[in-house]
C-alpha angles and dihedrals in degrees: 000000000000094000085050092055092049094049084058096056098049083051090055097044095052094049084060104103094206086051087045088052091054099051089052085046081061105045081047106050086039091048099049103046085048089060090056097050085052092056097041094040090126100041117133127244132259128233089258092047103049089049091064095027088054088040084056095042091048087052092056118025104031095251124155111280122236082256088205086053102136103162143107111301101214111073097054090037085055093044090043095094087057091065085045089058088042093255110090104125102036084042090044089055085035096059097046088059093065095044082061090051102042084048089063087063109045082048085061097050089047094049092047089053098045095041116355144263106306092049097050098055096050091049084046092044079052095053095047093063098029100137091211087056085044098051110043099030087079085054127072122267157109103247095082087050091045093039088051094045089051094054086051093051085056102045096055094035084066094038077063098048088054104043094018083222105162087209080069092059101044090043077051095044095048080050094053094042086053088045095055088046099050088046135009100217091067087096093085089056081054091052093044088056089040088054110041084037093061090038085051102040095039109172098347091077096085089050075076104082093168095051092044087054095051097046090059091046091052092043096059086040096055086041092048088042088050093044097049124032088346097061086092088054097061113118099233119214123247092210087148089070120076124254105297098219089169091090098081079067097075094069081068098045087059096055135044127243084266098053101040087058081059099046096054080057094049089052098056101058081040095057089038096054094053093052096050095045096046091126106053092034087121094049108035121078105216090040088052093044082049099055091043091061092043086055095054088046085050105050103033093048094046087055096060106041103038108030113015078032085200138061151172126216099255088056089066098049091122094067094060092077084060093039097048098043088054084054085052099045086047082052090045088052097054083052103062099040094058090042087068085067093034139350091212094053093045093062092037096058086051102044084050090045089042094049093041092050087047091055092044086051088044094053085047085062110042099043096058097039079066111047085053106037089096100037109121092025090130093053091051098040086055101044089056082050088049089051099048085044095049150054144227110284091025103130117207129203120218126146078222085067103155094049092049099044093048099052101032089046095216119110114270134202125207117230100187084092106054103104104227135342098273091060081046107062094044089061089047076056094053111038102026099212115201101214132028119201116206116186152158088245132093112006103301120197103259090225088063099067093064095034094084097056092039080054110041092136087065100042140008121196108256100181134012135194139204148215097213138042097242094060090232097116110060109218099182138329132227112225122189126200120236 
């Protein structure tokens, strides 16, 4: 019987259209990110990814480890089984692939849980399309694993806040460890709980001896953890540099022209709903969800303007579940204003602005998928020439010293931080590398690029690569010491 009402459930859910547009949201975010990794399956690493993808070959297979590598264990530990079945790059890129997809559900659920339905398919709709998902999630990083833990940790800590089942927040608090693990950055995601926790909570939250209990357990774990192996992993402050207001930008590099118009419009009913349901913000579901998001905005965005003063568009992934659900609420808006006139036009208008803004975010992606999907190749092309030319125990020297050491598999110093030339040669001297790399690519020392020809006698150039056909435009020469 229990089989049978299950089957019944699962009938019932499946005849639900909203449910049947998010599995084709799915297919459709899974099978287009699967047709890019097909066409960029060669493409070469980048500095990033060959940090976490060596780390994980040097887990599995012995070779020799990024010895500057300075960043979170867990992804490349995790990663490390695929190099021992032969597939650990493609299956690296593979796998983050299905964290982003993965991710587009457990948006939706959130969403759902948060607004409601609607709301949730057309955020999810968003995700699935979203370029900046698209184009890092075939490259190799930790940003698409922490983004998906930190999803999970929102999802059950309001699940807690809903049941007060103390199971919800430990199954919150193991997915915000991992998180923090996985990235850094994932603090921040730790502050925003702790914040609208305490807003929402007030003076009831010390009637919770156990969670007060747990929350100062945690706390001198996380400070012994930070003074001990965890001091490297601390995020430093680039209070030198001036205010990066840029980062505001990148709310217009997610969204097209299209869908930003909507989600000013969007913003506008957001930020007016906050102010007018100030009073009941800790009763009232959608004012709580508001402020929530509002949270996230604020304290994101404050991160990276006022205390890292710089930022990329991956580092701000989490504000795309705010962003996106601002688009949706804008879509939700013109809905319902054209609904008044006709039901059939109205969905209509967003099933045409939703499709138009979709085609725009896919462009975004594919154009510059492919514009990149080669960059590097030099650097990888020589290091492959460094590893049939070389043995075990040869050390190289290459300012693109990731990328080389991960795909020659001998270990590789980076020059680009001796200080002159002098400082150089002594450590020619003491650690007699076999092959120097000189390029175009990453900052070189200025002095590097007239060092070969004033020491000929040490080294003489054995392969060279270009950036064009027609070999006119010199991308990076192999030396090799004599």
């Amino acid at each position: 019987m229990e089989e049978l009402r299950e089957t019944g459930k699962f009938k019932a859910w499946i005849k639900n259209p909203y449910n049947l547009a998010l599995i084709a949201i799915l297919l459709f975010a899974l099978g287009m990110r699967l047709y890019y990794l097909n066409l960029a399956s060669n493409q070469p690493l980048w500095w990033d990814e060959s940090e976490y993808a060596s780390a994980a070959q040097h887990y599995a297979l012995g070779t020799p480890a990024w010895s500057s590598f300075s960043r979170t264990l867990l992804w490349p530990v995790l990663a490390s089984p695929l190099y021992l079945l032969g597939i650990g790059e493609i299956g690296m890129k593979f796998l983050e692939i299905i964290f982003v997809v993965i991710s587009i559900f457990v948006l939706w659920l959130i969403t759902k849980k948060l607004y409601d339905g609607k709301t949730a398919i057309l955020t999810a709709a968003l995700s699935a399309v979203f370029w900046v998902t698209t184009f890092w999630s075939i490259r190799i990083g930790t940003d698409f694993p922490a983004f998906l833990l930190q999803l999970l940790t929102i999802l059950f800590f309001f699940r807690y806040l809903d049941d007060n089942k103390s199971k919800n927040l430990s199954i919150a608090a193991a997915f915000v460890i991992l998180a923090f693990l996985m990235r850094t950055q994932s603090f921040l995601l730790i502050a925003t709980l702790g914040i609208f926790y305490l807003f929402v909570k007030g003076k009831t939250l010390l009637q919770n001896k156990k969670l007060v209990l747990l929350s100062i357990i945690a706390l001198a774990c996380f400070a012994l953890f930070i003074l001990t192996i965890g001091k490297s992993m601390l995020i430093k402050p680039n209070l030198d540099q001036p205010i990066y207001w840029g980062t505001f930008s990148f709310i217009g590099a997610y969204l097209n022209p299209l869908l930003l118009v909507i989600f000013f419009i969007g913003l506008i009913i957001f930020l007016i709903h906050i102010v007018l349901s100030l009073d009941i913000i800790k009763t009232n579901k959608e004012s709580k969800s508001d402020f929530f998001l509002l949270l996230i905005l604020i304290l994101w965005f404050g991160f990276f303007t006022f205390y890292i003063r710089a930022a990329e568009d991956r580092w701000l992934l989490m504000t795309s579940l705010p962003i996106f659900i601002i688009v949706s609420k804008g879509l939700m808006l013109i809905y319902d204003f054209i609904k008044k006139y006709s039901k059939a036009i109205a969905v209509i208008a967003i099933v045409l602005l939703l499709a138009a803004g979709s085609y725009f975010e896919v462009q975004q992606a594919d154009s510059i998928i492919k514009l990149k999907k080669d960059t590097y190749i030099q650097v990888k092309e020589a290091a492959l020439w460094v590893k049939d030319n070389s043995v075990k125990g040869d050390i190289i020297f290459s300012v693109s010293a990731p990328q080389t050491n991960y795909y020659s598999g001998r270990e590789t110093i980076n020059y680009g931080g001796f200080s002159n030339e002098t400082d150089f040669e002594d450590k020619i001297q003491e650690f007699k590398p076999k092959f120097l790399t000189v390029s175009v690519f990453e900052t070189h020392p200025s002095w590097i690029y007239d060092w070969p020809q004033k020491n000929n006698e040490t080294v003489q150039p054995v392969q060279a690569y270009y950036l064009d056909n027609e070999q006119k435009q010199l991308a990076l020469v192999i030396y090799k010491f004599k």
